[in-house]
Backbone as CSV, one residue per row, in Angstrom:
resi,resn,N_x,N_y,N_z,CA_x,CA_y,CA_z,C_x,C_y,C_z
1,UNK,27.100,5.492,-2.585,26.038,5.752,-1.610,24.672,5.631,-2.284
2,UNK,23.755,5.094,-1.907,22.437,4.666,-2.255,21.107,6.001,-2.272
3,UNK,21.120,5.899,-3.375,20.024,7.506,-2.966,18.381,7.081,-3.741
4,UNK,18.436,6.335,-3.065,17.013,5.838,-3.373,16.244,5.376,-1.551
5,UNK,15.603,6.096,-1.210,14.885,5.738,-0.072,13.287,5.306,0.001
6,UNK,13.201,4.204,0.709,11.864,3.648,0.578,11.277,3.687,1.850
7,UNK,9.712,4.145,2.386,8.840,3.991,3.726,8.310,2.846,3.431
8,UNK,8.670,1.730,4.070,7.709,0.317,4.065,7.728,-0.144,5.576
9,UNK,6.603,-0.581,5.745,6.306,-1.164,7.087,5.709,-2.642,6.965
10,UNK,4.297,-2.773,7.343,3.415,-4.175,7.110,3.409,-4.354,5.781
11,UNK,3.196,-3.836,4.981,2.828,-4.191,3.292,3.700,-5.572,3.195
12,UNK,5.085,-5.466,3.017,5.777,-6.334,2.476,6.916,-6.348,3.671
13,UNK,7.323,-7.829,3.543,8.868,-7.795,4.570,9.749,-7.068,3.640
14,UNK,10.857,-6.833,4.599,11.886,-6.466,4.879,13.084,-7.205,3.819
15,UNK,12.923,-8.402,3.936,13.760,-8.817,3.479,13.430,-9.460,1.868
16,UNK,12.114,-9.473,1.526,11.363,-9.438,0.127,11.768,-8.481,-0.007
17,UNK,11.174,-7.306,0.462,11.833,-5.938,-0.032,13.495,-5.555,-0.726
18,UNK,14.405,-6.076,0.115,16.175,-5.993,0.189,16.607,-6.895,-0.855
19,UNK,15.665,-8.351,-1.319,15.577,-8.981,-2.409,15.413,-8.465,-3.536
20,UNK,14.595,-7.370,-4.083,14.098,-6.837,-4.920,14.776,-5.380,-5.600
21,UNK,15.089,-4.903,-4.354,16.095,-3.310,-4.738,16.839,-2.959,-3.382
22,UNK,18.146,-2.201,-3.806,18.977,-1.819,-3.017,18.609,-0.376,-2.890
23,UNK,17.898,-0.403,-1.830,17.426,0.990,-1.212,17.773,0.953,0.431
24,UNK,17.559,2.545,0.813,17.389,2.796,2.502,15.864,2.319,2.713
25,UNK,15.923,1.633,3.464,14.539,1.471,3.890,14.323,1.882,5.693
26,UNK,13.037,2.956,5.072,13.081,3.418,6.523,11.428,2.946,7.105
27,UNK,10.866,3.065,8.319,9.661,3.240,8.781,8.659,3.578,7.908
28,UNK,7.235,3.463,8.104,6.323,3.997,7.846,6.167,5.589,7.855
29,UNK,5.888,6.174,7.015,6.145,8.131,7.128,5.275,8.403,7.885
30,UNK,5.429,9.525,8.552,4.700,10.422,9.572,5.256,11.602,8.601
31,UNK,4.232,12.537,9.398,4.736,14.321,9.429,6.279,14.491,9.954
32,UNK,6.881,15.119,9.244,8.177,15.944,9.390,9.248,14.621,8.689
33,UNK,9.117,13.539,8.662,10.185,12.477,8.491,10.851,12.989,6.543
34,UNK,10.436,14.045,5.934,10.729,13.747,4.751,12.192,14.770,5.233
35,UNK,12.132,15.914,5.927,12.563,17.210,6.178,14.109,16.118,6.658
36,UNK,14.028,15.380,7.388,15.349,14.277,7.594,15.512,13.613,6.945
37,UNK,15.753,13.220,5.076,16.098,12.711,4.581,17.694,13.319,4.090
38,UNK,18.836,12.888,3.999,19.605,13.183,3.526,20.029,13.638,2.244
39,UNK,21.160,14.592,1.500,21.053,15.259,0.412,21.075,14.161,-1.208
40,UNK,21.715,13.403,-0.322,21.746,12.210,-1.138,20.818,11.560,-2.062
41,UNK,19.506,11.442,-1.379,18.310,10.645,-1.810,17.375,11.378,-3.202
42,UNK,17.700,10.841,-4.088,16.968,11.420,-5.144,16.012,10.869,-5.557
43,UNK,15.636,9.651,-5.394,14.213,8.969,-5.558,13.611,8.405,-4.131
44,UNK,12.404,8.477,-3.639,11.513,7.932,-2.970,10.478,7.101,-3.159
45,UNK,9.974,6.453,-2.349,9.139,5.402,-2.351,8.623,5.284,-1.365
46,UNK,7.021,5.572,-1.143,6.444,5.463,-0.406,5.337,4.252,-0.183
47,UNK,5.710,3.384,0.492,4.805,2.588,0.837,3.344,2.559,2.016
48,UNK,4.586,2.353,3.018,3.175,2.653,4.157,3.296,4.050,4.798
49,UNK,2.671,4.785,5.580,2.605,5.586,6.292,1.922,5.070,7.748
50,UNK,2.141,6.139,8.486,1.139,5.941,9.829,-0.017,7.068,9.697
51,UNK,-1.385,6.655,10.123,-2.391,7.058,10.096,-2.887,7.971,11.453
52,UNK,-2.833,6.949,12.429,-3.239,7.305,13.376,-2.380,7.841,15.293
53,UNK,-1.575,6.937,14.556,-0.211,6.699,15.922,0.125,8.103,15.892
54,UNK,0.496,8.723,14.446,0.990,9.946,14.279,0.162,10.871,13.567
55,UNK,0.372,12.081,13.224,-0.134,12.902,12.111,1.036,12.027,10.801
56,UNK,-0.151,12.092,9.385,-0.251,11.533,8.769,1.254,12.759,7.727
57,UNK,1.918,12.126,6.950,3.040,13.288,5.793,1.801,13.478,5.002
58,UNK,2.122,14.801,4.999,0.953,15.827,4.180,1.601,16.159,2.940
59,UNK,0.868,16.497,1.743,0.997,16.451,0.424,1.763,17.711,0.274
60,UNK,1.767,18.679,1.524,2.449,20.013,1.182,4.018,19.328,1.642
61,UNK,4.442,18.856,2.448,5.746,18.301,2.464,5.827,17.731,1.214
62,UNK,5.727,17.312,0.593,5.954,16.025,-0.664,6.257,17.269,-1.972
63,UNK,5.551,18.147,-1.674,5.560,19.126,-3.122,7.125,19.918,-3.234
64,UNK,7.707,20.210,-2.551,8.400,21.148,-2.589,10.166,20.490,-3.033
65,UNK,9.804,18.899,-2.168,10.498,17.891,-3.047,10.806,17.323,-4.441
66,UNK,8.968,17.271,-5.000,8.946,16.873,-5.915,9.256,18.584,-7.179
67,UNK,9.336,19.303,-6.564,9.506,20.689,-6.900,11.523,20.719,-7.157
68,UNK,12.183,20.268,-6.369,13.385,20.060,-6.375,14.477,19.216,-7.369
69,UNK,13.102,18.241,-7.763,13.279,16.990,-8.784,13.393,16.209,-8.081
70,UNK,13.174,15.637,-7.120,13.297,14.039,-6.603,11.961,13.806,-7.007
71,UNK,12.597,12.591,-7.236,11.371,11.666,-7.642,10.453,10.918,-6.775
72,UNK,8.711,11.213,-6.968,8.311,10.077,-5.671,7.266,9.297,-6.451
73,UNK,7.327,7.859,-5.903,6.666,7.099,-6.294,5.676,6.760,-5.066
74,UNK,4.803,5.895,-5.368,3.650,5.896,-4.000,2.757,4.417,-4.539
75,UNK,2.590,3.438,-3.486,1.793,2.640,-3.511,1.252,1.505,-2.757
76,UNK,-0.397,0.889,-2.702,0.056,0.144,-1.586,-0.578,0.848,-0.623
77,UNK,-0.449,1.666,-0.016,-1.259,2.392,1.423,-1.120,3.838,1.023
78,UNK,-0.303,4.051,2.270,0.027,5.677,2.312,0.211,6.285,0.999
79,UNK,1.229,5.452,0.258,1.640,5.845,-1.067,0.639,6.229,-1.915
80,UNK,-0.103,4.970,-2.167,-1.469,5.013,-2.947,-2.167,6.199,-2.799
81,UNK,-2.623,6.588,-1.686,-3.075,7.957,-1.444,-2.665,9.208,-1.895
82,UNK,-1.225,9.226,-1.338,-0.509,10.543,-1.558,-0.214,10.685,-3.223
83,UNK,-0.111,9.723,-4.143,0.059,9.450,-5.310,-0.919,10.086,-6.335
84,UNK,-2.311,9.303,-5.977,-3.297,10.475,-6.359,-3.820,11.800,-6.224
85,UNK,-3.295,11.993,-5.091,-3.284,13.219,-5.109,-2.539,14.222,-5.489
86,UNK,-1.001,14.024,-5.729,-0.074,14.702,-6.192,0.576,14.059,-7.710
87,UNK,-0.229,13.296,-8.370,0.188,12.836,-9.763,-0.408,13.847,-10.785
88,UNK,-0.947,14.883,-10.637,-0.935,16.028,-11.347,0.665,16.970,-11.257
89,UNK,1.334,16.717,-9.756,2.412,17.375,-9.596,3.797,16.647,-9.942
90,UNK,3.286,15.383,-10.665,4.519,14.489,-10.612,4.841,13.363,-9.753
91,UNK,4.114,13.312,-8.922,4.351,11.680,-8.343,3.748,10.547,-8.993
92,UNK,4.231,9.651,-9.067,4.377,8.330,-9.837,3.490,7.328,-9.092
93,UNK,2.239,7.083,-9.061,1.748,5.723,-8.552,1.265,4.773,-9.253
94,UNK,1.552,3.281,-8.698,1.903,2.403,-8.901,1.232,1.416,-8.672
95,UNK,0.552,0.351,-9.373,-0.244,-0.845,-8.701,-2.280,-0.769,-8.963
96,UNK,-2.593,-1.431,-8.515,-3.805,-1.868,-8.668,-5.092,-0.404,-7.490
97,UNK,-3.928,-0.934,-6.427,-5.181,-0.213,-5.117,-4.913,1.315,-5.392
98,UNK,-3.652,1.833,-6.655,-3.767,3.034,-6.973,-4.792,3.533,-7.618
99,UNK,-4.506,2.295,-8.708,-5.464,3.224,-9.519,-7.247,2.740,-9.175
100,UNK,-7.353,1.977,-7.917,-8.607,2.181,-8.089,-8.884,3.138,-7.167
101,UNK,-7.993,3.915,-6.327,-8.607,5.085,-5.649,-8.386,6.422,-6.906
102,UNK,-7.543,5.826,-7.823,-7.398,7.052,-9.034,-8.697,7.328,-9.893
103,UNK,-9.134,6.512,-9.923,-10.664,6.192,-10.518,-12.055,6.334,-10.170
104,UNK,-11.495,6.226,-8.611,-12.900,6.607,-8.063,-13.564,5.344,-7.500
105,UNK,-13.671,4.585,-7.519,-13.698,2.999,-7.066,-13.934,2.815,-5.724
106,UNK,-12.759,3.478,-4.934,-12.478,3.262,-3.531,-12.307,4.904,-3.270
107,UNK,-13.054,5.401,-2.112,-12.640,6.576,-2.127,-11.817,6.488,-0.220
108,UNK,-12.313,5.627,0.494,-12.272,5.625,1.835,-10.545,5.330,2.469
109,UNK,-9.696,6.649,2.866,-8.924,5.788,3.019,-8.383,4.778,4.472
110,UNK,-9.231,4.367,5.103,-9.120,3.439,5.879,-9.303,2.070,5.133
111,UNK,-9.530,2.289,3.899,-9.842,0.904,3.792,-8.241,0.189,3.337
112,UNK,-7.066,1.329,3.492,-5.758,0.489,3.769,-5.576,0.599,5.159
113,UNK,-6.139,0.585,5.764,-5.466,0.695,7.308,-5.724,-0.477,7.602
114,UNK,-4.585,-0.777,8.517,-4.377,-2.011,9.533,-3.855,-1.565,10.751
115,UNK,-3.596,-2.809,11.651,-2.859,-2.572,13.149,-1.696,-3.902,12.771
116,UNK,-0.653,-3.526,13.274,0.466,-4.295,13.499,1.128,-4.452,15.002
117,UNK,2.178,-5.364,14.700,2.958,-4.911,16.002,3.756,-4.075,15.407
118,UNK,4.208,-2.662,15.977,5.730,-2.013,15.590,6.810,-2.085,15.862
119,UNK,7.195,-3.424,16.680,8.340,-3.825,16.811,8.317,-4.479,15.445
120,UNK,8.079,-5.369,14.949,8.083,-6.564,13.763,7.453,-5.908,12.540
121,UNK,6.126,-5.398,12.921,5.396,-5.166,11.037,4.432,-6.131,10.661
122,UNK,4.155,-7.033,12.269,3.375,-8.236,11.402,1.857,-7.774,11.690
123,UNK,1.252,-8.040,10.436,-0.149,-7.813,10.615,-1.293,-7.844,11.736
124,UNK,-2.100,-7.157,12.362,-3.139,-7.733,13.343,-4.376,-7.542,13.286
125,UNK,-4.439,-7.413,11.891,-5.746,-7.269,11.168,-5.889,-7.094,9.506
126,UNK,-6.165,-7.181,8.905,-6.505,-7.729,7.523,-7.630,-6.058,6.836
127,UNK,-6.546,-5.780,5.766,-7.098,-4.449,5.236,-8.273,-4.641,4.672
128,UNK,-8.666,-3.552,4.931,-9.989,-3.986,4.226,-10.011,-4.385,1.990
129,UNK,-8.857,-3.310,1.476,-8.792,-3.172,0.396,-8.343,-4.571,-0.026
130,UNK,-7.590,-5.571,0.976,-7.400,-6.694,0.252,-8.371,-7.940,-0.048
131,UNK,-9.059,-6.961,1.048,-10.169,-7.883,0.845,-11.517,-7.824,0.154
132,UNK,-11.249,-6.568,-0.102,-11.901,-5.879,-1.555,-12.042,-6.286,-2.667
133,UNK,-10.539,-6.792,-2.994,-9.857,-7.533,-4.002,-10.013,-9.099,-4.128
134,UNK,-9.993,-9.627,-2.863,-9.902,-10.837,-3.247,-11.389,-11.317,-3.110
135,UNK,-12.862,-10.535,-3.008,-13.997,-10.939,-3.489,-14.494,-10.545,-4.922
136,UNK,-13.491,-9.481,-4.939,-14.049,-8.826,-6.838,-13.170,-10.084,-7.354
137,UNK,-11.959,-10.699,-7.478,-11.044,-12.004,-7.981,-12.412,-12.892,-7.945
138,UNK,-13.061,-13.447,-6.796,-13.684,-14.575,-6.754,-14.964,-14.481,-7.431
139,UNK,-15.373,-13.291,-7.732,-16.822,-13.274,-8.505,-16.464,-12.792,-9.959
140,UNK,-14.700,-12.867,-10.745,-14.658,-12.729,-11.501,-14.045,-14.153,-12.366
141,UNK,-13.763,-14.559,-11.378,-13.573,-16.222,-11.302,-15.161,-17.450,-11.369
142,UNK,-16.447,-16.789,-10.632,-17.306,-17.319,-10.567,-17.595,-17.993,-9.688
143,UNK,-16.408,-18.104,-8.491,-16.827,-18.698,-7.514,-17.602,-18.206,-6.170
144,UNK,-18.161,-16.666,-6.469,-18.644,-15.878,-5.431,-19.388,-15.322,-6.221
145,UNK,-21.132,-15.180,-5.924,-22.130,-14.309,-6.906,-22.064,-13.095,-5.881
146,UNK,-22.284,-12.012,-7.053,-21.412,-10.733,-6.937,-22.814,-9.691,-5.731
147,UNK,-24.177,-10.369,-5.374,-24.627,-10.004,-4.876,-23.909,-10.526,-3.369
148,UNK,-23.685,-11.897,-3.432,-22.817,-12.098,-2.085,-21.896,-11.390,-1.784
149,UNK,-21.185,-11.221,-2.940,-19.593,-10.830,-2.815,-19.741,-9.382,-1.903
150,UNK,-20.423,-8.620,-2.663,-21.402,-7.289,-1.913,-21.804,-6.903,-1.029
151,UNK,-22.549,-7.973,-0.383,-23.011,-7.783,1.135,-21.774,-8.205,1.582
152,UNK,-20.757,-9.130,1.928,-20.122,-9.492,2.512,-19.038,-8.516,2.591
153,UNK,-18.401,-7.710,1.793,-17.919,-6.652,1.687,-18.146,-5.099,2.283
154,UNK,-19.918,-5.321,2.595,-20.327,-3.972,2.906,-20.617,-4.365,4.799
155,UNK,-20.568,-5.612,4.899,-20.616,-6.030,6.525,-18.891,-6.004,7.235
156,UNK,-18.362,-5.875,6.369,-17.070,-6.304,6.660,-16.681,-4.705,7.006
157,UNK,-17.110,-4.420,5.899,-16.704,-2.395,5.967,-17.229,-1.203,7.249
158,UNK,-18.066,-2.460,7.670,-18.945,-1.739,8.725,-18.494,-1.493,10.050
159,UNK,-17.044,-2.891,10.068,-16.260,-3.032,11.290,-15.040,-1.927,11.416
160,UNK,-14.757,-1.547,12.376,-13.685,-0.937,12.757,-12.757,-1.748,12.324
161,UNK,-11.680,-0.989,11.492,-10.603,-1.480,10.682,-9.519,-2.396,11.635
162,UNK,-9.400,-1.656,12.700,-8.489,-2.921,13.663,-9.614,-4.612,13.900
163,UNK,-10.369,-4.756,13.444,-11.317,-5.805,13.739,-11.784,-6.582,12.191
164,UNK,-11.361,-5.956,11.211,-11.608,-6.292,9.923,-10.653,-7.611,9.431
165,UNK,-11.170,-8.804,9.204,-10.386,-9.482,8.453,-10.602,-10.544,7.252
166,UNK,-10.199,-11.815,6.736,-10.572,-12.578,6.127,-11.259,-13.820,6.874
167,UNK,-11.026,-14.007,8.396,-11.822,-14.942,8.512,-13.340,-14.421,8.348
168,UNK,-13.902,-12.972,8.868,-15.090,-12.811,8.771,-15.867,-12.730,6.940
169,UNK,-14.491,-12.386,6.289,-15.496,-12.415,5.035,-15.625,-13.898,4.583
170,UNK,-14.368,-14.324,5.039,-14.557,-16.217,4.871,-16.347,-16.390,5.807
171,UNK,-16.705,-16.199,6.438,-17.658,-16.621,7.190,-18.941,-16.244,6.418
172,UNK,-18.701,-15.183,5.968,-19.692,-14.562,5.203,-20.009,-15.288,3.538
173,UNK,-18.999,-15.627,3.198,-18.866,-16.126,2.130,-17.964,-17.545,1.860
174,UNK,-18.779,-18.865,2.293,-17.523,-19.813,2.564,-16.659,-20.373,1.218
175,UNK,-16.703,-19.822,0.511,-15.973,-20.305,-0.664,-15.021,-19.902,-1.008
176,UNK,-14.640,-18.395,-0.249,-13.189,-18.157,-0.103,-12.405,-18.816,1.142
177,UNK,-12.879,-19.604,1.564,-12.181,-20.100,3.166,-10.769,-21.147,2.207
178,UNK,-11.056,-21.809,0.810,-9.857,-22.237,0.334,-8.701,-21.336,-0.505
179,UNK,-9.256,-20.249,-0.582,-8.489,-19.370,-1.195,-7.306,-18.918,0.354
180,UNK,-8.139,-18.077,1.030,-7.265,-17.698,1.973,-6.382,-18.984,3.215
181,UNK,-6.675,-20.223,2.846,-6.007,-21.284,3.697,-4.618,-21.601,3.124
182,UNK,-4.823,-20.903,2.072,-3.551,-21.462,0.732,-2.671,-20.000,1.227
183,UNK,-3.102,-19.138,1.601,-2.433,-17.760,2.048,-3.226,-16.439,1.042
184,UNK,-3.792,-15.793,2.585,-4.944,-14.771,2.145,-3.938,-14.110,0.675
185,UNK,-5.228,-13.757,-0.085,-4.581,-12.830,-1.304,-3.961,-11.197,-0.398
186,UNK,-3.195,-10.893,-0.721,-2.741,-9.777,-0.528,-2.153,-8.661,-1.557
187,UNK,-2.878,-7.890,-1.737,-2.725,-6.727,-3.118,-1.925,-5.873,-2.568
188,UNK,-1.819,-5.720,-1.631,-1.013,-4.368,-0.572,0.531,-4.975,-1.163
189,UNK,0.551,-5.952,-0.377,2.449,-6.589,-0.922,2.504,-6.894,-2.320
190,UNK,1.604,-6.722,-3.116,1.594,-7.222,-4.584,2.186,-5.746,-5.195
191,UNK,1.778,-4.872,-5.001,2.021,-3.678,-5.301,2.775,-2.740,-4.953
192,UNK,3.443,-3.042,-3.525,4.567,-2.989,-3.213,5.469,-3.383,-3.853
193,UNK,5.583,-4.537,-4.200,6.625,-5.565,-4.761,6.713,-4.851,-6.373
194,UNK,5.827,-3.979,-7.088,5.436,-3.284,-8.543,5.975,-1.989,-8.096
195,UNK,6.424,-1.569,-6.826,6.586,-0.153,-6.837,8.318,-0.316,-6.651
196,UNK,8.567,-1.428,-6.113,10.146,-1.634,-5.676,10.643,-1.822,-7.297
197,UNK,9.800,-2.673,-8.064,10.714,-3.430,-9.626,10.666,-1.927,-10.464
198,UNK,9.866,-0.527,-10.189,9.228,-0.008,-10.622,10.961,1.341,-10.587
199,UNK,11.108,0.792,-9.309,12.327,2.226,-9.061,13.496,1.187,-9.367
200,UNK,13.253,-0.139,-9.263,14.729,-0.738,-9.836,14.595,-0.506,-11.605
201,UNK,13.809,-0.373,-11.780,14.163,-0.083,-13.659,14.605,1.409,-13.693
202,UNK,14.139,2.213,-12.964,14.615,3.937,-13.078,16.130,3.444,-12.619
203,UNK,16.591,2.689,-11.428,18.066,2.935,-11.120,18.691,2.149,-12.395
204,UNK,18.505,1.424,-13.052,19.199,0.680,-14.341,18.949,1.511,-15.545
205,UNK,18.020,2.460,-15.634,17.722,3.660,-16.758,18.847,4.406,-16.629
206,UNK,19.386,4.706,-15.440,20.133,5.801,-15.098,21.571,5.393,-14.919
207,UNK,21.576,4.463,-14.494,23.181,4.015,-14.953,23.487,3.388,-16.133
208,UNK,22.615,3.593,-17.560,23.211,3.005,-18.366,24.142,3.846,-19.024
């Protein structure tokens, strides 16, 4: 029986995901969803959460777990969040958009929020944090001066997150319009994909 459970939603498919590690993969977390995990599950992984649809899993659920010894890892959205905040208590986060809210960098957390469909998971708007990322990439590359990169970032931030995407920072800045035609950068599934290889080395630690 598999006792490794993962919350992933939009970040990464489903089936990238099932490629990568043999876990339960459930929904995006809300409030109360940890209290129904089975006795089984000794490591977690939190990817996405829901923000707004629901009340958000609060850090006091997560403690009493990580108090039990299960292990939680976090990254990517919801994770990312809950990670810094409870990696004094033992949660494990993972990836880039962690540690720049670990740092201080990014403090806002809408700037992982998106809208999807929730039947599917497919995107219907473009996070803001990836797009965070893929103008700090282009002005570290040289192809975006970092006063552009800046404004275009701080106009973009200004929009309501369901309305935020890469064509407008493409508009703002046309020199990423070949970056994102090739397929927008995405740090959210990048770090996902670092939090899945991240609990497949703990399950191969542990069965050796």
């Amino acid at each position: 029986m598999c006792d490794v459970a993962v919350y992933l939603g939009p970040s990464l498919s489903l089936a990238m995901a099932r490629s990568v590690l043999d876990a339960v993969y459930l929904p995006p977390i809300k409030r109360g969803d940890l209290a129904r995990l089975g006795p089984e599950i000794r490591s977690v992984g939190i990817v996405d959460g829901e923000f707004y649809q629901s009340l958000a899993v609060s850090p006091k659920e997560i403690l009493p777990l990580l108090e039990r010894g299960i292990a939680f890892y976090g990254a990517s959205s919801m994770g990312a969040l809950r990670a810094v905040e409870l990696q004094a208590y033992g949660m494990v986060g993972v990836g880039r958009i962690f540690e720049a809210y670990c740092d201080g960098r990014v403090d806002a957390e809408d700037e992982v929020a998106l809208v999807y469909e929730p039947e599917t998971y497919r995107p219907l708007s473009d996070p803001l944090i990836n797009i965070r990322f893929a103008l700090e990439d282009a002005v570290h590359s040289g192809l975006v001066e970092t006063a552009r990169a800046r404004e275009a970032l701080e106009t973009v931030r200004k929009k309501w997150f369901p309305r935020r995407s890469f064509a407008e920072a493409a508009r703002l800045c046309p020199e990423l319009a070949g970056i994102i035609a090739a397929g927008p950068p995405n740090q959210k599934a990048e770090d996902a994909l670092a939090l899945l290889k991240t609990l497949r080395a703990r399950q191969e630690r542990r069965s050796e």
